[in-house]
N, C-alpha and C positions, 0 to 999 in steps of 0.2 A: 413385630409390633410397630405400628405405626402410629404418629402423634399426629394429628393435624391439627395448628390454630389451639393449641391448648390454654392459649396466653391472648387474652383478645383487648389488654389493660390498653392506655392512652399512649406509651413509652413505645416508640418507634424500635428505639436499642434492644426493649427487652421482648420487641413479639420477634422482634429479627433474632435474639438468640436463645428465647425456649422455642420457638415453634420450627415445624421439615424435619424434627428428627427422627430416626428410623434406625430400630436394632433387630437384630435377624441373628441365629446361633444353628448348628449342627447338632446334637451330642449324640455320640456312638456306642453304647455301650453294649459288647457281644462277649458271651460266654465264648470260651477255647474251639478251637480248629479239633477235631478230630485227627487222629495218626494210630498210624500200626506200628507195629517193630520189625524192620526187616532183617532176614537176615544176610541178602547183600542186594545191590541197588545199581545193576547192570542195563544197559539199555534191551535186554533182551527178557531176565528174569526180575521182576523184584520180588521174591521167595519170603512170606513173613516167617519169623521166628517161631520155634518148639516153647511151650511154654514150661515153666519148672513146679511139679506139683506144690500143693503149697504154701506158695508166695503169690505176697500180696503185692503188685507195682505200682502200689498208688503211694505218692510219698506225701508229708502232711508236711504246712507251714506255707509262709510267706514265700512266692516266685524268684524272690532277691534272695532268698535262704537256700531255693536251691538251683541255683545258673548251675553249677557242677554236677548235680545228679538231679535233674527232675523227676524222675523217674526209676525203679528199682532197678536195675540193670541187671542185678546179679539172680532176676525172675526171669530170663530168657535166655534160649541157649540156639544156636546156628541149628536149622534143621537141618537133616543131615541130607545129602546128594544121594537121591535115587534114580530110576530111567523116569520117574515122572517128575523130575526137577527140583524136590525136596521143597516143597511146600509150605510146612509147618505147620501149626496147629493150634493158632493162635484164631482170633477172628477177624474180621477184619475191623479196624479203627478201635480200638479196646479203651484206647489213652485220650485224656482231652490237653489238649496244647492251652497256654496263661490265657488269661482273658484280654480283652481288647479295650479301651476306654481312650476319649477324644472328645475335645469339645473345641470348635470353632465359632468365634463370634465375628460380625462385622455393626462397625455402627455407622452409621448414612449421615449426611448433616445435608438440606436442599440449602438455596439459595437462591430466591425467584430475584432474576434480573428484570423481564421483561413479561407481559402474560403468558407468552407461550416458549418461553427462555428461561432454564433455568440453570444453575451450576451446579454441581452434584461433587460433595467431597464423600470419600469414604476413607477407614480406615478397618483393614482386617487381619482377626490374629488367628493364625491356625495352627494350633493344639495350642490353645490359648494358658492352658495353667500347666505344658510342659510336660506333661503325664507319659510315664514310659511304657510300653505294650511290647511285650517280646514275643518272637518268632517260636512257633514250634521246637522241643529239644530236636538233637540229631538221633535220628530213628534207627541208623544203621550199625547191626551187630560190629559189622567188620568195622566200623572207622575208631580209629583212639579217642574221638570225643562223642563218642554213644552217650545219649544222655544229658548231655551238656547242652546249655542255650548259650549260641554263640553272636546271635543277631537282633537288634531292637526290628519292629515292623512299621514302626511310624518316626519322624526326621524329630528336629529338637522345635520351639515355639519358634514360626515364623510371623513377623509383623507385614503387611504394606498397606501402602497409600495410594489416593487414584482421584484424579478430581478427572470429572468429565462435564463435557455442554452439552445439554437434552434441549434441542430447537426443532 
């Protein structure tokens, strides 16, 4: 959104500080990463997991409820190693990983020095209100933290500043 001249009163002071301003925002909002269960995550095989008749792997509640167990764990079982590599029998991507949310804003202030000179401040914050989005759980039968979300996927709020000359 851009403002131009909104302010066009007699007061020098006040068209120089409502007028040039300019805000701009990102928001990201994406449903979960897809993932499978494997059951081990070699550079040769990644074999997905046998599933256990049954059960249900979908676990309910808040992402922060479950960092320990996203996911049912005790619904998959290591396919077993045969001449065709122990496959599984799972499908592929069954599970959806947290959801993703981000919002970045910047706000512009101009500064006409000259007619074809201007000064340009900006200030930008990105993940403006802080918002945490976790990484996919760990997919893997064999590791001790199957299940668990051990990673955020986006950094904490960053602010900066930036004045630049447009001549």
């Amino acid at each position: 959104m851009c403002s131009s001249d909104l302010y066009k009163g007699a007061s020098g002071f006040a068209r120089q500080a409502m007028n040039g301003w300019e805000l701009a925002s990102i928001v990201t909002l994406q449903s979960g990463t897809p993932f499978s269960v494997l059951t081990n995550d070699t550079a040769f095989v990644q074999a997905r997991a046998d599933d256990v008749p049954g059960c249900n792997p979908a676990e309910s509640g808040s992402v922060r409820s479950r960092l320990q167990e996203y996911f049912n764990t005790a619904c998959f079982a290591p396919a077993p190693a045969t001449a065709a590599g122990g496959f599984g029998n799972t499908a592929r991507n069954i599970l959806g990983g947290p959801n993703q949310e981000n919002v970045d804003i910047s706000i512009i202030k101009y500064f006409p020095i000259t007619e074809r000179m201007k000064l340009e401040f900006r200030s930008e914050f990105f993940n403006a209100f802080n918002l945490v989005s976790f990484q996919n759980p760990i997919n893997v039968l064999a590791s001790s933290a199957v299940g668990q979300i051990v990673e955020t996927s986006t950094g904490p709020r960053v602010i900066q500043f930036a004045l630049k000359l447009n001549f």
